[in-house]
Every structure is written in C-alpha cells, then in structure tokens.
C-alpha positions, -999 to +999 in steps of 0.1 A: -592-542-655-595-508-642-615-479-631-657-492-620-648-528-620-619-527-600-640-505-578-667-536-581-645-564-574-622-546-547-657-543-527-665-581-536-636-591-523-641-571-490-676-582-489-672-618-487-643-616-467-660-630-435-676-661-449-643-676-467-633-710-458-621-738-473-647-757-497-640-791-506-652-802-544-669-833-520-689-806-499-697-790-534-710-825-548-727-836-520-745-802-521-754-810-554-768-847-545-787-834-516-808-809-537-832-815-568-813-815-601-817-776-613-830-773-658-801-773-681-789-737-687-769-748-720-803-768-727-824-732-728-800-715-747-799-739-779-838-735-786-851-768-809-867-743-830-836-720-845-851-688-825-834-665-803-835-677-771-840-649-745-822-644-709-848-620-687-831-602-664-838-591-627-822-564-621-833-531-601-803-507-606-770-507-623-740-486-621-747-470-657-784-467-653-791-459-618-822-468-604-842-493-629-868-506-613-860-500-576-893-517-556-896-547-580-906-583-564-882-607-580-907-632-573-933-613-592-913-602-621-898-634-626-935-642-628-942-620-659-911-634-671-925-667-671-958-658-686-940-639-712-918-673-722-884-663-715-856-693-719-840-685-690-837-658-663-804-642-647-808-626-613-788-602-594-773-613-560-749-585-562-767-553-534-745-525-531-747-518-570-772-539-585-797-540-557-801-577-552-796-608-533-792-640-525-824-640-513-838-631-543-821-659-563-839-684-537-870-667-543-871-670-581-854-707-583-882-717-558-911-705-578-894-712-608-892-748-602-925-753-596-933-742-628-939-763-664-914-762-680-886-754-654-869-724-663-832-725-653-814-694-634-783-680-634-766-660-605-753-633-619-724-617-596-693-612-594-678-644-587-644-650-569-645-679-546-660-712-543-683-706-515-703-680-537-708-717-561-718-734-530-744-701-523-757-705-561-765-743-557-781-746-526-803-713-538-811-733-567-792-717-597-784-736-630-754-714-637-728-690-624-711-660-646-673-659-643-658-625-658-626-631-674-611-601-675-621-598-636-596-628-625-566-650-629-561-677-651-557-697-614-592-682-600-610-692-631-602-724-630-610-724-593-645-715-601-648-738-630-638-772-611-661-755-582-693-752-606-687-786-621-684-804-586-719-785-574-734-800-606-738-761-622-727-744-655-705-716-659-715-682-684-681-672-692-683-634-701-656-618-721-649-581-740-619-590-763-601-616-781-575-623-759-604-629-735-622-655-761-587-675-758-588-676-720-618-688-715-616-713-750-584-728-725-606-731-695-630-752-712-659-730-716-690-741-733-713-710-731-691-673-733-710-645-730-696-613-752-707-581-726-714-551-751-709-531-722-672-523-711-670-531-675-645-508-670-661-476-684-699-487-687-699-475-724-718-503-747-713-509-781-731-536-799-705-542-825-684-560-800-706-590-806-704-580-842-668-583-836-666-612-811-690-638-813-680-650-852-642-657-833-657-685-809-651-718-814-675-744-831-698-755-807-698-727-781-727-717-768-729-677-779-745-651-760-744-616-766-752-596-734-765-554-726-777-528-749-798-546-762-832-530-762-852-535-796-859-561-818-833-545-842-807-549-809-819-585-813-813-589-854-777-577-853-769-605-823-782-631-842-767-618-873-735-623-854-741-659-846-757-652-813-779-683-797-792-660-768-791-626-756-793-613-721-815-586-714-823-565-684-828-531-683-853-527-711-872-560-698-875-542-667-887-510-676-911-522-701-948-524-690-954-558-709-925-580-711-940-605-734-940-583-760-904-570-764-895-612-756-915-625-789-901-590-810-868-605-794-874-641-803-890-631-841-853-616-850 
C-alpha cells in the first residue's frame, strides 16, 4: 500500500479517531434485531436471468476525477437509479475525497426501502473498525467494502465477524493474486477486483481479465471502475463477472437507464 491510499487511510484513521470504543458482536446483533432486515446484497448480484447485474454508484467526486457531479441529491439520483433498474446501489460515506456521508447512506436506504423491489446498499468507505459496521447497519446498508490490501490479516477479520454479527455482507475488494488468497482465507463470498490501482489511480480493465477467472467456484464476482461503455461491460462478463460497479459514467450521464440496460445487454 502506498502513495493516495496511504494518504486515504492515514486520514481514516485520524478521522474516526474520536468515536472509537469498544463494540461488542452482541451490541452489533442486537442492532441488527432492532432494525428491519436490509435486501440481500449477494441476492442482487446473482440476477435469475444470467444478465449483468449493475451496482449504481453515488458518488460526487473522486481523487482521479475531481469533481463528478458536485450538487447531486443522493436521494434524487438514487431515484433515477431506481427508475433506471439498477441491482443494487453503492454510496459514498467517505467526505473529504469522495464528497459523501453517512447521511447520505441514511437518505438512500430510507427511500430505497420503501421501494418494490427493495434495492440493497452498500457503504462504500474505507473500513477499519467495527463501529463504522455498526454506522452501516443502523443507516440501513446491506453491505460493507473491506479493501484488502488497505489492512491486516487481523483487521479484516475484525470487520468480517463485525458485519456478520450486524446481520450485513462484506464486498471484499482486491488488485492482485496474493490479494484473491487473502480474502479466499477470510471467507469471502463476494470479492470485488478494483480496475483502478488505489495506489496510483491508473485503471486498467485487464486486471479483471486477469483476476476474476482465479476466484474460487462460487464467489460472487465483481469487477469494479473504468467501466464506462457497454463494451467496458462485455469484457467483465467475458471474465466471468456477475456485476459490475459503476460510478462516474452513471453520474455524468444525463439518462442512467440507458447506459444500465447497454450494461445489462452485454
């Protein structure tokens, strides 16, 4: 791990500094039994139809683009992300370089789960203690990300046994082999290959090309940024891809539904 990540979780770690405590797997599941049951994440992704299924994004800036889509509602563009059919949505809770919050993750699971069918959220942030899982379940996410090659062996399976106790599923997100075998050893079920190098911000859809054909049987296979076109689209599934995740080009495009369904027809 080195140069913008580092940067990214050295500032995590700062940032959440004040509201560490201990938190209990009980306090976790009784979180979990004191809220409504959030959709299946791992459900959306493994569409009965064979199709693509497609994470939508919220996400107003990023490191490598700069400003995306700086005054978007969540609440609204998780709207159009409804109407357009995505299979799930991944929100940003992450403000200094991403733009969101917590806030916003409320926002969408709220009117999310008032919708037919419920569409399942994950919190997408940079996850390094259990009290960020106990902020994603009681804002109503299906799912946290954990980014291998941003922690231990120990921390990872902090946040696993934390996720499972709140009732939530974990995105494992990995850019190499070697991180494929760590998270195979932590008992993920859904990994996550970022095209993107974390560390640079270059993105290179052969990594999934690469990757994805090295998970196990029965993994859950997501191929996640660069991915822009329905081409983008043909070369994850080609891979053996059951979902990508897509947010800049969802949030610059002026109709979502289209680029979903090009997306979906790959």
């Amino acid at each position: 791990m080195s140069d913008k990540l580092t940067e990214i979780m050295a500032w995590k770690r700062r940032e959440i500094a004040p509201l560490l405590r201990p938190v209990s797997d009980g306090e976790l599941a009784r979180a979990d039994a004191a809220r409504p049951k959030p959709p299946s994440f791992s459900a959306a992704l493994r569409r009965g139809d064979g199709q693509l299924a497609v994470i939508a994004e919220i996400k107003r800036r990023s490191p490598s683009a700069g400003e995306i889509n700086a005054g978007a509602s969540s609440v609204d563009q998780a709207r159009r992300y409804q109407a357009a059919g995505a299979d799930a949505l991944s929100v940003l809770t992450d403000e200094k370089f991403f733009g969101g919050t917590l806030d916003d993750l409320r926002g969408v699971a709220a009117f999310l789960a008032s919708g037919s069918p419920a569409i399942p959220c994950l919190r997408k942030d940079f996850m390094v203690h259990p009290i960020q899982v106990l902020q994603a379940r009681e804002a109503g996410a299906s799912a946290i990300l954990i980014i291998v090659r941003a922690l231990s062996d120990e921390e990872i399976e902090v946040l696993q046994r934390a996720a499972a106790a709140a009732g939530l599923e974990a995105l494992f997100e990995v850019h190499t082999e070697e991180e494929i075998a760590r998270a195979v050893r932590h008992g993920a079920r859904i990994i996550g290959v970022n095209n993107r190098d974390l560390a640079v911000f270059r993105t290179d859809l052969a990594l999934s090309e690469r990757l994805i054909p090295k998970f196990p049987p029965g993994v859950i296979a997501v191929s996640e940024s660069g991915i822009s076109t329905r081409a983008d689209a043909l070369r994850a599934r080609q891979a053996g891809a059951h979902a990508v995740l897509v947010g800049e080009a969802l949030m610059r495009a002026a109709e979502p539904g289209g680029l979903i369904a090009d997306f979906r027809r790959s």
